[in-house]
C-alpha positions as CSV (number, residue, x, y, z in Angstrom):
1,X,-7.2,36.6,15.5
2,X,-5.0,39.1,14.3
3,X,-2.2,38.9,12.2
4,X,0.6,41.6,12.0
5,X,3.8,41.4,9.6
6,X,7.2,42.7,10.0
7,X,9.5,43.4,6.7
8,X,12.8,42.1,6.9
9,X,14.3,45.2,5.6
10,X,17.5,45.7,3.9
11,X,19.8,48.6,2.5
12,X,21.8,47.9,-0.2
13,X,22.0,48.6,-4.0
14,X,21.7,45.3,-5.4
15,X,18.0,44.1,-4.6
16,X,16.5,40.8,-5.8
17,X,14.0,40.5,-8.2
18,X,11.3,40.5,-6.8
19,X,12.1,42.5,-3.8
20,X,9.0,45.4,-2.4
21,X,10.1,48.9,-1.6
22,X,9.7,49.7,2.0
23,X,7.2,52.3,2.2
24,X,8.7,54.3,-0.7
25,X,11.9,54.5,1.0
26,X,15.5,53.4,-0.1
27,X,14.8,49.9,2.1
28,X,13.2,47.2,0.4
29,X,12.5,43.3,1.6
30,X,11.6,40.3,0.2
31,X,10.2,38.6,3.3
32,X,8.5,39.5,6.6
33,X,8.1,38.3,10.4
34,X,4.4,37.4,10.7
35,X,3.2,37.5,14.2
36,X,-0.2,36.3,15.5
37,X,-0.3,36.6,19.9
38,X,0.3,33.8,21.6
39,X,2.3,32.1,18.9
40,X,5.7,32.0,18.0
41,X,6.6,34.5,15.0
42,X,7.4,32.7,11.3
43,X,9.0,33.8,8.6
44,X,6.8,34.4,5.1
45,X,7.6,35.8,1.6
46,X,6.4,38.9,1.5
47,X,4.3,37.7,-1.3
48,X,2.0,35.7,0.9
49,X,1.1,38.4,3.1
50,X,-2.8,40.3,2.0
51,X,-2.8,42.4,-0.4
52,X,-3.7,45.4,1.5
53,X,-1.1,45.4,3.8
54,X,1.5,44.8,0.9
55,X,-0.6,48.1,-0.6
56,X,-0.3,50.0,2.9
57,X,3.5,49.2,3.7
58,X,4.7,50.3,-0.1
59,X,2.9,53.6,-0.8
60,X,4.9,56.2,-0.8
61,X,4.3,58.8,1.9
62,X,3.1,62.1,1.4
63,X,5.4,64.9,2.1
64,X,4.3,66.9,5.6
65,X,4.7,70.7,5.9
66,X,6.6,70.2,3.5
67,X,9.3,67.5,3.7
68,X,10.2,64.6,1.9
69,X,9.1,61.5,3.5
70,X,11.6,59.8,0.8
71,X,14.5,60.2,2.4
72,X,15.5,60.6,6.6
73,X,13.9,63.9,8.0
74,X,16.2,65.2,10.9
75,X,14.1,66.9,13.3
76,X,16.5,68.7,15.9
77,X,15.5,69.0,19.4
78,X,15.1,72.2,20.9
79,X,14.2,72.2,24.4
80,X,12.9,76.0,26.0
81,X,12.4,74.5,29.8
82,X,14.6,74.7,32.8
83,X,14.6,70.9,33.2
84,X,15.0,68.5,29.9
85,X,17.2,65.5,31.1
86,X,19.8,66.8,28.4
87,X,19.9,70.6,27.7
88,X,17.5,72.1,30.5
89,X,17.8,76.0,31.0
90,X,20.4,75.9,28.0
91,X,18.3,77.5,25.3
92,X,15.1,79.6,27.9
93,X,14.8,82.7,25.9
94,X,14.2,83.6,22.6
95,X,18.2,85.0,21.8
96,X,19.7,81.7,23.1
97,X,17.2,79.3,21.3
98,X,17.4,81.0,17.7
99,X,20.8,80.9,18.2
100,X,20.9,77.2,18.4
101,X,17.7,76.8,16.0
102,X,20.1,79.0,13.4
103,X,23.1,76.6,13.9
104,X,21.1,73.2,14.0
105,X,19.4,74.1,10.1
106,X,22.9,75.3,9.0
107,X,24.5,71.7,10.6
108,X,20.9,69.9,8.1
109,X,18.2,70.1,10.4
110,X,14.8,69.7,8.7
111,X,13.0,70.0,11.5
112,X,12.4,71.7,14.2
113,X,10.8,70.4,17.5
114,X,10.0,73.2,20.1
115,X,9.3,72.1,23.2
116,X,8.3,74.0,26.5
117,X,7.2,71.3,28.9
118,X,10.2,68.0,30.2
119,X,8.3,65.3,30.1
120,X,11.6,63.1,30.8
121,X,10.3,60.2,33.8
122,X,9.8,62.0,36.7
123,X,8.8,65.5,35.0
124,X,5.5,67.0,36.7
125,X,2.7,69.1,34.2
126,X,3.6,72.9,33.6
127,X,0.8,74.9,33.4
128,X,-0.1,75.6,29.8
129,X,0.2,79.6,30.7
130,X,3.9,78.9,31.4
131,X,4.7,76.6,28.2
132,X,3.4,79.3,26.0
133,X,5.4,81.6,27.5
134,X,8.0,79.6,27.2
135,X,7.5,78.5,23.2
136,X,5.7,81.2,21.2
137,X,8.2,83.4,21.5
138,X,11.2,81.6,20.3
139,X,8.6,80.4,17.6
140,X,8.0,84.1,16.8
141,X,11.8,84.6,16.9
142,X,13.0,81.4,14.7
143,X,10.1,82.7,12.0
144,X,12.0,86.2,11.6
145,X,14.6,84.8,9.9
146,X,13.9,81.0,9.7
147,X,11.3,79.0,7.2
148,X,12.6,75.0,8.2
149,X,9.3,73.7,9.6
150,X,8.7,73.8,13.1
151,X,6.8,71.2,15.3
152,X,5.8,72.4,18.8
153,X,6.0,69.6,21.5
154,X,3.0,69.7,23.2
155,X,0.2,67.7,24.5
156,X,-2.3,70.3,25.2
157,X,-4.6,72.3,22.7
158,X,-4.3,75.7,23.8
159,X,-0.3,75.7,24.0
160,X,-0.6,73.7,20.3
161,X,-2.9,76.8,18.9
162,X,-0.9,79.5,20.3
163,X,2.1,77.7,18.6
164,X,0.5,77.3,15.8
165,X,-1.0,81.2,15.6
166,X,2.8,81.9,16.1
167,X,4.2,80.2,13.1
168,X,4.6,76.4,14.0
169,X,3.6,74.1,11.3
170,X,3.3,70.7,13.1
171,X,1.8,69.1,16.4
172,X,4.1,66.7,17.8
173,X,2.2,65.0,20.8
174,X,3.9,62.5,23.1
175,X,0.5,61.4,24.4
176,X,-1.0,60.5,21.1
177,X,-4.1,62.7,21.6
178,X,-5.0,60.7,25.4
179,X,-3.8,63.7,27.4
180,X,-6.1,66.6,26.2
181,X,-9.6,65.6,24.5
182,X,-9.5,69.0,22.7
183,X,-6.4,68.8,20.8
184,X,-7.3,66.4,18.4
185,X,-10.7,68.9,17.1
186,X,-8.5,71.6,17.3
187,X,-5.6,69.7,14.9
188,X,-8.2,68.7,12.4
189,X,-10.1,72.3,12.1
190,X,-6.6,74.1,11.7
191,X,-5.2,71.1,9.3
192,X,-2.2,70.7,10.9
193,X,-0.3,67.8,10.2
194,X,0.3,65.5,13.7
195,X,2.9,63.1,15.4
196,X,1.3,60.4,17.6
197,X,3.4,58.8,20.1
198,X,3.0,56.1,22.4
199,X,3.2,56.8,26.3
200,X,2.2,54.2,29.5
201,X,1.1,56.5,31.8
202,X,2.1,60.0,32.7
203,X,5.7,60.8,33.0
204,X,5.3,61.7,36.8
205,X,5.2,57.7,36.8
206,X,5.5,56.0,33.6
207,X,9.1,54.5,34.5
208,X,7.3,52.5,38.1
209,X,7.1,48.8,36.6
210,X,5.9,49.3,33.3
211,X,4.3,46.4,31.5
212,X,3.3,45.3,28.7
213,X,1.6,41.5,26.9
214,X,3.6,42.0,24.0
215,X,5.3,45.8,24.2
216,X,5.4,45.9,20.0
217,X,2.1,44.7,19.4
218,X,0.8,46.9,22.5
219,X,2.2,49.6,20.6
220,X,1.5,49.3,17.1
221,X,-2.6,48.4,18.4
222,X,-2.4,52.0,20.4
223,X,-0.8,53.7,17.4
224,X,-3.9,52.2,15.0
225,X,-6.1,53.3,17.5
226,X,-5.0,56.9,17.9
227,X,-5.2,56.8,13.8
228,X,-8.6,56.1,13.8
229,X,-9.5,58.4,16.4
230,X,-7.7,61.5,15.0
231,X,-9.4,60.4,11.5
232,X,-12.5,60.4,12.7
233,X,-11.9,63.9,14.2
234,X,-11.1,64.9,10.5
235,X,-7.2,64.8,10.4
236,X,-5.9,63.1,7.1
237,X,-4.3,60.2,7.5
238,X,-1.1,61.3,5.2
239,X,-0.7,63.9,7.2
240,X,0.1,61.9,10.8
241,X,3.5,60.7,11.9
242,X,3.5,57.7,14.5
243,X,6.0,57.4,17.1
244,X,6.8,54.4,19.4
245,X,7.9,56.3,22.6
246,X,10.8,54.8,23.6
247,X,11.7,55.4,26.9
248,X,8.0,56.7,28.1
249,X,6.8,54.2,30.5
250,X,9.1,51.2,28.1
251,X,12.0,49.4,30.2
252,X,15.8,49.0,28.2
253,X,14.2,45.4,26.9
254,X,11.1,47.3,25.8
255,X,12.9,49.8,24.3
256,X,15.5,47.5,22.4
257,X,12.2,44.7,21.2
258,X,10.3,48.2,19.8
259,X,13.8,49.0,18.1
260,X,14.5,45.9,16.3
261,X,10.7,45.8,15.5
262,X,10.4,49.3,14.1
263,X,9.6,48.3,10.3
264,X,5.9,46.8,11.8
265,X,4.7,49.9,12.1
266,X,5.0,50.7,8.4
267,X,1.9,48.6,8.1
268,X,-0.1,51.2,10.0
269,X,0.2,53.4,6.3
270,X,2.4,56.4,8.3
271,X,5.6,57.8,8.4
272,X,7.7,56.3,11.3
273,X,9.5,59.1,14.0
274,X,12.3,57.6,16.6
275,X,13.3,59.4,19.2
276,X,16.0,57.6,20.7
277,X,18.6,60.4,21.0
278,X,21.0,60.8,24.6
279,X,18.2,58.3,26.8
280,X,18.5,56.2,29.4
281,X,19.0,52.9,27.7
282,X,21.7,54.7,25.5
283,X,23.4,55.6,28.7
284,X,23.4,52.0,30.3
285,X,24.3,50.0,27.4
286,X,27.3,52.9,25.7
287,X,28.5,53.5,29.4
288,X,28.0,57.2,29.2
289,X,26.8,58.1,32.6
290,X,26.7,62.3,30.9
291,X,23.6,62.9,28.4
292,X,26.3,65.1,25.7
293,X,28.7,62.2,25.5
294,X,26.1,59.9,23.8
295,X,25.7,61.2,20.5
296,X,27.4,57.8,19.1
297,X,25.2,55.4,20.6
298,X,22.1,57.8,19.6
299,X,23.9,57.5,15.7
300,X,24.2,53.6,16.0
301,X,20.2,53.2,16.4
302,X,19.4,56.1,14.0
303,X,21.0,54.3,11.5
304,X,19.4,51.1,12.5
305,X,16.4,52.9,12.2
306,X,17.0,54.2,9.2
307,X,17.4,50.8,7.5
308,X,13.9,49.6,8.9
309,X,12.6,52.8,6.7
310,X,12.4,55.1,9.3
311,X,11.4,58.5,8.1
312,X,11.7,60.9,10.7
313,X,14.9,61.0,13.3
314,X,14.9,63.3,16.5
315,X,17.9,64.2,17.7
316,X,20.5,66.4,19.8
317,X,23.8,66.3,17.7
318,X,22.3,67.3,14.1
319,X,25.6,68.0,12.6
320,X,26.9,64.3,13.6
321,X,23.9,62.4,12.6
322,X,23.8,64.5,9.4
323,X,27.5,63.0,8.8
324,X,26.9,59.7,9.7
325,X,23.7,59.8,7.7
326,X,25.8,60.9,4.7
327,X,28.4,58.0,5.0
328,X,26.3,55.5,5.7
329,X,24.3,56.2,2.9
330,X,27.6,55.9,1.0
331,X,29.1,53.0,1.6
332,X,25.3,51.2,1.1
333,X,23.7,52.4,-1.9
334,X,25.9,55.8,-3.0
335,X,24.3,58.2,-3.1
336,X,23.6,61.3,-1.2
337,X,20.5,61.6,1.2
């Protein structure tokens, strides 16, 4: 039997005695959602949870490439393919996506995420010729007059080397290291820090009846077991990122359970990524049938996010979720993110 924990997180700047900081974050709690499968959840004071999960879900996390994981990273979404569900053909050569790369750091990007292959539902593979074709030289182009890290969106090893050869800092893999056996060995030998993301199936077909026994704990027990896998490949814990995959093979009541159950996956000792920017979900439930028009839907569950300690927000509209970021942190505790 296995027992998993949830902190009831809050943002405010009164806290009561007592209260744990959330993964060294400006969230804190004083009790959690225990969960055992096949029961119904209870509430606990976080006091009665073991000690090394309270130990796990408090640290600190280690900066990666660089960044603070203290305070929200915003990684801005740069797609170089002729198909993304939001911005294909947009930014395909190296002028048009430095342009955009050069106005996403000046609107507070911290992050960069270059990606060459959609792997919206529906997508089909692109050979990895074409996605390094498509990526190194916008990499090589952002790092002529650019130094925000960059994180190349990729689940294959070769395209991942070649990005990283070309100046990219970070692997961000929506397969969680299932797609390619090779690019976890090839992520621990060059050190580069990694995201791990959670996918049901291949995006050809992840969206066909997707199911799940419990979609968060089906999640959070993939996410510990890509961990362990890429540890015992030799990457350093500190230095991986999980991500929940909303939208890849998740239906809208999959996607909403994983949102408001976000903080469980502090317990897996990580930063936390969401990447919940302009999808599907956002479209049904905001009403906003075109992908630009749902920057504030995207905002309202970043900042959700950001209360269950979430570290690491990809988005589309940097200069508006930078904003909101900013008031929002405001009006809660006052000072400036």
């Amino acid at each position: 039997m296995t027992d998993y924990f949830r902190p009831l997180a809050q943002l405010s700047a009164v806290r009561p005695e007592g209260a744990m900081t959330l993964a060294g974050t400006q969230s804190w709690f004083t009790h959690v959602e225990h969960f055992v499968r096949g029961r119904s959840s209870a509430i606990l004071p976080a006091h009665d949870t073991p000690q090394e999960w309270r130990d796990a879900v408090r640290a600190p996390r280690a900066s990666i490439a660089g960044l603070d994981m203290s305070k929200p990273v915003i990684m801005g979404i740069l797609n170089v393919t002729p198909d993304s569900f939001s911005d294909g053909g947009r930014h395909n050569s190296p002028k048009l996506a430095l342009s955009l790369a050069q106005q996403m750091v000046k609107d507070g990007a911290h992050l960069l995420d270059i990606g060459g292959e959609s792997t919206r539902p529906g997508a089909v593979e692109v050979p990895f010729e074409a996605e390094i074709a498509r990526t190194v030289p916008v990499i090589e182009a952002i790092r002529t007059t650019i130094e925000t890290p960059i994180s190349i969106d990729t689940r294959k090893a070769r395209v991942a080397h070649a990005a990283l050869e070309a100046g990219a800092n970070i692997v961000n893999d929506v397969s969680g290291f299932k797609f390619d056996p090779d690019l976890a060995p090839l992520c621990a030998t060059t050190s580069a820090p990694v995201c791990l993301m959670h996918a049901q199936g291949l995006p050809e077909t992840m969206q066909k009846a997707p199911h799940y026994e419990d979609v968060l704990l089906d999640v959070y027990d993939f996410l510990a077991e890509q961990i362990a896998l890429a540890v015992s490949y030799g990457v350093r814990r500190d230095q991986i990122i999980v991500d929940p995959g909303l939208g890849f093979g998740k239906t809208q009541a999959h996607n909403l359970a994983l949102i408001k159950g976000l903080s469980l996956f502090h317990g897996l000792g990580c930063p936390v990524l969401l990447g919940a920017s302009r999808k599907g979900f956002i479209r049904d439930i905001g009403q906003a049938p075109n992908a630009e028009e749902r920057a504030p839907g995207s905002i309202a569950v970043a900042l959700s996010a950001v209360v269950q300690g979430v570290q690491v927000l990809r988005v589309h509209d940097v200069s508006q979720t930078r904003q909101a970021l900013a008031l929002f942190q405001a009006a809660t505790i006052g000072v400036d993110l």
